[in-house]
Structure formats: structure tokens, C-alpha cells
C-alpha positions as CSV (number, residue, x, y, z in Angstrom):
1,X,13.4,56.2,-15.1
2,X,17.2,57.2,-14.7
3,X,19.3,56.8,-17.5
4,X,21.4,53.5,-16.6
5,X,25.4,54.5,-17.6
6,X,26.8,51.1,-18.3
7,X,30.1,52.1,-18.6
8,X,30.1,52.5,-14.5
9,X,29.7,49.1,-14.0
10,X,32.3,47.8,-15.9
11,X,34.5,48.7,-12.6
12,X,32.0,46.6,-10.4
13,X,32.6,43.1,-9.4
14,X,29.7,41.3,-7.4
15,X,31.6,39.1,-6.0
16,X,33.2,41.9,-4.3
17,X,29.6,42.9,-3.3
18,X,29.3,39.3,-1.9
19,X,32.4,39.7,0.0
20,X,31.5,43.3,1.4
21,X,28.2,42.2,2.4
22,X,29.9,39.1,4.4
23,X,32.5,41.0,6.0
24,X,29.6,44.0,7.4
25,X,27.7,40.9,8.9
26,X,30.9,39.6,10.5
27,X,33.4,41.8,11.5
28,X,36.2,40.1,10.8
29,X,38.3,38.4,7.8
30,X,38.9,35.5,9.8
31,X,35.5,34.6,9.7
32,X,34.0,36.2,6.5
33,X,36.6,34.0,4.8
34,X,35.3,31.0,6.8
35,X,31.7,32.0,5.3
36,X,33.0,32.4,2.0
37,X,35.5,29.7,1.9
38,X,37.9,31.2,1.0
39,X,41.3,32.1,2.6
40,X,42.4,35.2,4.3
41,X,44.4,36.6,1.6
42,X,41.6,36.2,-0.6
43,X,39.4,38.3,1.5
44,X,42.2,40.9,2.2
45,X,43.0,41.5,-1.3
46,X,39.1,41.8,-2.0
47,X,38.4,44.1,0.8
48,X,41.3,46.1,-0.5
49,X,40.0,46.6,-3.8
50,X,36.3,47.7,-2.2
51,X,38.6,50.3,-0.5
52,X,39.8,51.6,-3.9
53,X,36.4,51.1,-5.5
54,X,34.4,53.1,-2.9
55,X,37.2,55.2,-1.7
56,X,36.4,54.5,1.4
57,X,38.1,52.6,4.6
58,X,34.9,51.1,4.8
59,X,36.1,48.8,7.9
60,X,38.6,50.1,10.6
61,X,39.9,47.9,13.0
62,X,38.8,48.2,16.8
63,X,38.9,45.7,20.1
64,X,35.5,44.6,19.0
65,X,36.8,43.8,15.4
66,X,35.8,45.5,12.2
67,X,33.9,48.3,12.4
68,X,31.8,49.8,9.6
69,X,32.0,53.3,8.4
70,X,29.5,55.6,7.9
71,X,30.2,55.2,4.2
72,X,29.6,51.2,4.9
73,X,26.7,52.1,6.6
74,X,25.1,54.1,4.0
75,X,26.2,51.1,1.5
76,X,24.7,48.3,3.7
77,X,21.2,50.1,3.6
78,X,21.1,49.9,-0.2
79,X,23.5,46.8,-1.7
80,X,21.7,44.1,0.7
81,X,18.0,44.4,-0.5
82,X,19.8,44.9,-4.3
83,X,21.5,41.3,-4.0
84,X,18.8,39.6,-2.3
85,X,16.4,41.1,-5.2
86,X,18.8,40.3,-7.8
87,X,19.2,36.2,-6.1
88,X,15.7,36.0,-6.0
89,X,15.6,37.0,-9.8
90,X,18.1,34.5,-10.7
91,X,17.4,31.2,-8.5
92,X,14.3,32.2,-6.9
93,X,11.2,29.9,-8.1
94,X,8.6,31.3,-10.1
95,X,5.4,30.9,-8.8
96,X,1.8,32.0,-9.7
97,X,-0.4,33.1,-6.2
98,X,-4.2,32.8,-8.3
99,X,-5.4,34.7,-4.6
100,X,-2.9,37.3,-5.1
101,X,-2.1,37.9,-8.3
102,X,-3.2,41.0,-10.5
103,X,-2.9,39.9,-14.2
104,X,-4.8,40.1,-17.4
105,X,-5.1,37.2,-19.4
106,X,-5.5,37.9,-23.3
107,X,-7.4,35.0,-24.8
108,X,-6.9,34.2,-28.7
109,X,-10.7,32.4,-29.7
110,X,-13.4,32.0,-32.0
111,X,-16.9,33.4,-30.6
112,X,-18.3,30.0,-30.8
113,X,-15.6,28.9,-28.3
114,X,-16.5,32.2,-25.8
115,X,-19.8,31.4,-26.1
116,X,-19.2,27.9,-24.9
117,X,-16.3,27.7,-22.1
118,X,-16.8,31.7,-21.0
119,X,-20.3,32.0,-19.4
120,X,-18.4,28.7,-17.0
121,X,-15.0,29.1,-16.8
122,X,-15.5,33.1,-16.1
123,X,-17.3,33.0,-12.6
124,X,-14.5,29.8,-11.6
125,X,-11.4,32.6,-12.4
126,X,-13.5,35.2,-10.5
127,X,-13.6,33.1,-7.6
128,X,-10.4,31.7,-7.5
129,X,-8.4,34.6,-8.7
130,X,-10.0,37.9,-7.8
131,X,-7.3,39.7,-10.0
132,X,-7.1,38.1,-12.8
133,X,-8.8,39.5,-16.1
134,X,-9.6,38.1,-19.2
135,X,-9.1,39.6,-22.8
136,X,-11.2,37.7,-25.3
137,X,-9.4,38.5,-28.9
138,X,-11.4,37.4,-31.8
139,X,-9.3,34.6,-33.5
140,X,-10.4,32.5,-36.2
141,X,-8.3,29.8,-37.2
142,X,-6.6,31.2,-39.7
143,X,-5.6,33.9,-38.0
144,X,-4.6,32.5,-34.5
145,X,-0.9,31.5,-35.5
146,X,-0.3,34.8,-36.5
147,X,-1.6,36.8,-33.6
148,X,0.7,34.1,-31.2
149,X,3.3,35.2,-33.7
150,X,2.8,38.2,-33.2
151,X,2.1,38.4,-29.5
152,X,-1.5,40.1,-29.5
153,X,-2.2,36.9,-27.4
154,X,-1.4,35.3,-25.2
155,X,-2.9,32.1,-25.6
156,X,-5.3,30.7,-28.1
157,X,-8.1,28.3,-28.1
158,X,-8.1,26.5,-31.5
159,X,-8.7,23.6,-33.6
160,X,-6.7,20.9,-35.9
161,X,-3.5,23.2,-36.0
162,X,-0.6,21.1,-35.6
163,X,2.7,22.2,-33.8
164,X,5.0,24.2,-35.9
165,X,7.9,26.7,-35.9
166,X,7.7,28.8,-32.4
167,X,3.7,27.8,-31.9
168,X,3.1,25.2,-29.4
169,X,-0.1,23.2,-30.0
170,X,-1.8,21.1,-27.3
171,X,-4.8,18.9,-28.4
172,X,-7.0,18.2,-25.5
173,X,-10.4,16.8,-26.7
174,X,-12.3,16.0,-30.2
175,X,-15.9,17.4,-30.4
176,X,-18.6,16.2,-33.0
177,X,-20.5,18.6,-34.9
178,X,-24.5,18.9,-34.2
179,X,-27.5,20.1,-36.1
180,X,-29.9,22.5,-34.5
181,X,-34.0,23.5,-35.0
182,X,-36.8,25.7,-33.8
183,X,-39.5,23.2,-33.0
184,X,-41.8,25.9,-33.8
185,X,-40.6,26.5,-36.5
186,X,-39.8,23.1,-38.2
187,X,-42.0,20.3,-36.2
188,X,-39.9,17.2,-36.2
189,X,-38.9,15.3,-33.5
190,X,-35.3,13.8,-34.6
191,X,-33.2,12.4,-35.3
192,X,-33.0,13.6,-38.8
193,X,-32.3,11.8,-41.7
194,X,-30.5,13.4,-44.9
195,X,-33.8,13.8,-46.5
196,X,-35.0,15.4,-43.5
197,X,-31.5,17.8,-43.6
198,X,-32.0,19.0,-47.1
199,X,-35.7,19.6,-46.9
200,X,-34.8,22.9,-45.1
201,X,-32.7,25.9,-45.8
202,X,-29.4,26.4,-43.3
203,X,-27.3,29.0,-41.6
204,X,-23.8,28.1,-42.2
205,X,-20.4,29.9,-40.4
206,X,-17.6,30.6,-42.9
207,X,-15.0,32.0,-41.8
208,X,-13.5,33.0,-45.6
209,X,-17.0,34.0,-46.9
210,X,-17.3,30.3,-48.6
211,X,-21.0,29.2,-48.9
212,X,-19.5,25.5,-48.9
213,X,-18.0,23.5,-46.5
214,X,-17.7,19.6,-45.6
215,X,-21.0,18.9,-45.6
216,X,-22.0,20.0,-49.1
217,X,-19.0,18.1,-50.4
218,X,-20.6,15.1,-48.6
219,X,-24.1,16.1,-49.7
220,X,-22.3,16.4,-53.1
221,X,-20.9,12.9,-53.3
222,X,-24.1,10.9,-52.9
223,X,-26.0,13.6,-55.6
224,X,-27.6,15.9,-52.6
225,X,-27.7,19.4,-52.0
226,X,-28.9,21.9,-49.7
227,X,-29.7,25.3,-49.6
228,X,-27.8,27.7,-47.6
229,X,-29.6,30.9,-47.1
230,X,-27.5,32.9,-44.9
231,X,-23.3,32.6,-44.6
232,X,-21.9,34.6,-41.8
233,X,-18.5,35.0,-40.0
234,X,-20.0,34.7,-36.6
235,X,-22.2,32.2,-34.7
236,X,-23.7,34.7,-32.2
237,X,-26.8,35.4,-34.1
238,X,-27.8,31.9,-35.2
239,X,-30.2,31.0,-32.1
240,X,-32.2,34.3,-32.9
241,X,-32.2,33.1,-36.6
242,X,-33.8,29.4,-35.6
243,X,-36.4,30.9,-33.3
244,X,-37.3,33.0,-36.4
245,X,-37.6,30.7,-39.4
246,X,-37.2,27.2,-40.5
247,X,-34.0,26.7,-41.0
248,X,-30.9,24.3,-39.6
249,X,-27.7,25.3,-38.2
250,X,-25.2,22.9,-38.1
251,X,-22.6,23.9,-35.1
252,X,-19.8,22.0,-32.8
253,X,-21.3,19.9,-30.1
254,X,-20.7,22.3,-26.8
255,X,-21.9,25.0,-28.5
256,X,-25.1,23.1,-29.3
257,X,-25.5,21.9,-25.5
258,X,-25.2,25.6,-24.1
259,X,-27.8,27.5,-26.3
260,X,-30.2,24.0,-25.6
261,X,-29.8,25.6,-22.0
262,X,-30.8,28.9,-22.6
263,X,-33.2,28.3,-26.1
264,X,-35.8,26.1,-26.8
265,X,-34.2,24.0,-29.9
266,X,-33.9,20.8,-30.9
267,X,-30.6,19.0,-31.7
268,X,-29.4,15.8,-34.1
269,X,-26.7,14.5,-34.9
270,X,-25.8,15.6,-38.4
271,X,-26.8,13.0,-40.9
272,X,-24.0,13.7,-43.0
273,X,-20.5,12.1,-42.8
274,X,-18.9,15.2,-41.2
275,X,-15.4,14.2,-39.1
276,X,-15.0,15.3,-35.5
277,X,-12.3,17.6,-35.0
278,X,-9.7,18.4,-32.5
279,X,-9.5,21.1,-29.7
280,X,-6.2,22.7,-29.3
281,X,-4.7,24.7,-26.8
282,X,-2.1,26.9,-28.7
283,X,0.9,29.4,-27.2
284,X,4.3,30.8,-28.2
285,X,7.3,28.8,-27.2
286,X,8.6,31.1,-25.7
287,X,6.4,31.4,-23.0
288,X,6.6,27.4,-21.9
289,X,7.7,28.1,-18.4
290,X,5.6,31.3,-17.5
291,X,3.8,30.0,-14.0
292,X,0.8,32.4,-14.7
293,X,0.3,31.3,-18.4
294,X,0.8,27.4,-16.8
295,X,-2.0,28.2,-15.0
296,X,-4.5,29.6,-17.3
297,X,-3.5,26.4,-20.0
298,X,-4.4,24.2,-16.7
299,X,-7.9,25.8,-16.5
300,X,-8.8,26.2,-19.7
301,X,-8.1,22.4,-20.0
302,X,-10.4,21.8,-17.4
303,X,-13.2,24.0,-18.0
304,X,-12.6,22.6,-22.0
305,X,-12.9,18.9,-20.6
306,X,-16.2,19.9,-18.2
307,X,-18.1,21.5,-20.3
């Protein structure tokens, strides 16, 4: 890239530019002023001052008006696509062309939450937007503020977290939280009733290596416990683990619903007061009117609200 001396431009009016550009396309201060409205002295006095700035004639005067000089010639080729860039930058619309565009997309989420919109939403970007990537970037709810804050994403899948400071949180839908089974492994039918839930061992996600959550305080408050026998940060494993022994997982709903497509389990809801919680759609502030980001929100929202 060549070194930009901004000292050179400080000599450079554009609305001489404007003026110069007018005058090339009409041949004549009459009628550039006309365009311009503005009067003929006006244009005069600019066109002198392109003169001094160029060095140049620039125009001379013939029986078929203003002719360009080789010097406005050369000028023209490069100053018109320049100012029509530079006014498409500054009061052209932004738009997003999904056919077109060639963009990667990085994706703040938990793996539960890939697990359960990806395997959709994936093939329905593919088709509509051939050039568009996704980055899935592991993000736990505690750490999904910072990574926005940060910019490591660009947009985070989330739950419960509240608008603050520069992060822009959109709640979109509340999901319940389900208990799954091996029927091979533990032969019940459903739904399950507390006694049921504690006869068993679990698998429980924690995402700060607790081996309580919710549901043991609950369990706690009428005298109950359970046993949890294995406490990991990720969900990915759990469906192997159910096939495998007889224990319950306890999971959000849409998780629950995919692995029933794919696993033979059995599902409950959990008999233990557990509160639905809200989905959020979380991004930087800063990035409110970005067409291509406005586009990925829109379709996460729908692929969250379909499946």
C-alpha cells in the first residue's frame, strides 16, 4: 500500500473536484454554473483556482466551447470513478446480496446450542448464500460478553444475559429443560416422578466445574438428593454415556428433541421445579446497522424459533 502524505491534501478542496468534473461534462461556465447552481463568478473563480492547483489550463476556450486538456484528460480518467466511489461510500445504501456475498460469519455459542440449530440452519446458509461461512467459537455464558467485548465474535447465541454497557441482548424464545434415558439401560416408560429421578445416577454440564446446580437445590429443599456421577464442561458426549449405563441427563428442550432423532432415548419432563430460561441473541453495539450481521441475527432468529 502507498504511504498516504496527508499534508497534500490539505491544498485539495472537493468541491473544486465537483466543479471540475461539471465543467469537463459541459463545456461551458454558463451551464456548469446552471448544474451547480451557482453563479458565473462562482465557477470562474473556482475554475481559476483548479488552474493554480493543477498547474494546468485545464480548459481553453474554442468555437465549440471549453475544451479539455490533455492534463484534464488524464485527470477525468481518474477523479470521476474516485468521486463516484467516494458518494457511494457516503450516501450509498448498504446492502447485503446473501447470493453474492463472500463473508465469514464468527458465531459466539455453547456446543449444546451448535448441536441444536447447526445440523439445520447450516445446509439453509449453504443454499441461500453460497459464500457465506460460519465460525462456531466456543462461548459459554460466562464468557460470551467478553469475547463480544472483545471482538473474537461476531455474534453470540446466549441465554438470560440482560443488555448492558456496549452488548446488545435480544431475547427471542424461553426453552424448558428435559430429562433424558437409555430404555435399555433404565426400563421405564415416563413420565418420571422425583422418586423415579433420584433412583438413578446423572450426568450433569457445569460450566465452572460445580457438581450442583438448580435442581439439587430444589432436590435439596424438599430433603432429596441425587447422585451425580460424571460433571463435564461439554454436552457432546452425553448420548454415548446414556446408551452406556443407567443414568439421566437432564438437558434444554431442543437439544433433547435432536439427539431423540438420531438416538434411541427416552425423554421427561424434569420432575423438579427447574425455571425455563431465555434465549438471547447477543452483539456489539457497534455493529447495529451492519446489513450482513442484520442478516445473520434474522436467521438465526428463525432457525432458533423452527427448531
Amino acid at each position: 500500500m502507498k504511504k498516504i502524505i496527508e499534508n497534500d491534501f490539505s491544498r485539495i478542496d472537493l468541491n473544486l473536484l465537483t466543479v471540475f468534473l461539471v465543467l469537463y461534462r459541459e463545456g461551458s461556465v454558463t451551464s456548469a454554473a446552471e448544474v451547480l447552481h451557482l453563479g458565473q463568478p462562482a465557477v470562474s473563480g473556482a475554475l481559476k483556482r483548479l488552474r493554480k492547483m493543477f498547474n494546468d489550463p485545464l480548459f481553453v476556450r474554442s468555437a465549440r466551447g471549453m475544451l479539455p486538456t490533455p492534463r484534464a484528460d488524464a485527470l477525468m480518467t481518474h477523479v470521476q470513478p474516485l468521486m463516484e466511489n467516494l458518494h457511494e461510500v457516503m450516501f450509498g445504501a448498504q446492502e447485503f446480496s446473501p447470493a453474492t456475498a463472500k463473508h465469514i460469519f464468527r458465531i459466539g455459542m455453547s456446543d449444546w446450542s451448535e448441536h441444536w440449530l447447526m445440523p439445520g440452519l447450516l445446509p439453509d446458509i449453504a443454499d441461500e448464500a453460497p459464500g457465506v461461512g460460519l465460525h462456531v467459537i466456543a462461548a459459554d455464558p460466562f464468557q460470551v460478553r467478553r469475547l463480544l467485548e472483545e471482538d473474537a465474535v461476531d455474534i453470540a447465541v446466549s441465554l438470560n444475559k440482560p443488555s448492558t454497557g456496549e452488548i446488545v441482548s435480544q431475547p427471542v424464545m424461553k426453552m424448558e429443560m428435559t430429562t433424558l434415558w437409555s430404555p435399555q439401560q433404565i426400563p421405564h416408560k415416563g413420565p418420571l416422578s422425583v422418586n423415579d429421578f433420584i433412583a438413578y445416577e446423572h450426568l450433569m454440564v457445569s460450566y465452572r466445574e460445580s457438581n450442583h446446580s438448580e435442581i439439587d437445590r430444589q432436590l435439596l429443599s424438599q430433603g432429596l438428593q441425587r447422585r451425580v456421577r460424571y460433571v463435564t464442561p461439554n454436552f457432546s458426549t452425553l448420548p454415548l454415556m446414556l446408551k452406556a449405563m443407567p443414568v439421566f441427563a437432564t438437558v434444554p428442550q431442543g437439544l433433547a428433541r435432536r439427539w431423540q432423532q438420531h438416538f434411541d432415548l427416552r425423554s421427561s419432563v424434569t420432575p423438579v421445579a427447574y425455571p425455563a430460561f431465555t434465549l438471547c441473541i447477543m452483539r456489539h453495539k457497534r455493529r447495529a446497522q451492519d446489513p450482513a450481521l442484520n442478516w445473520m441475527m434474522a436467521r438465526l432468529v428463525q432457525a432458533m424459533q423452527r427448531f
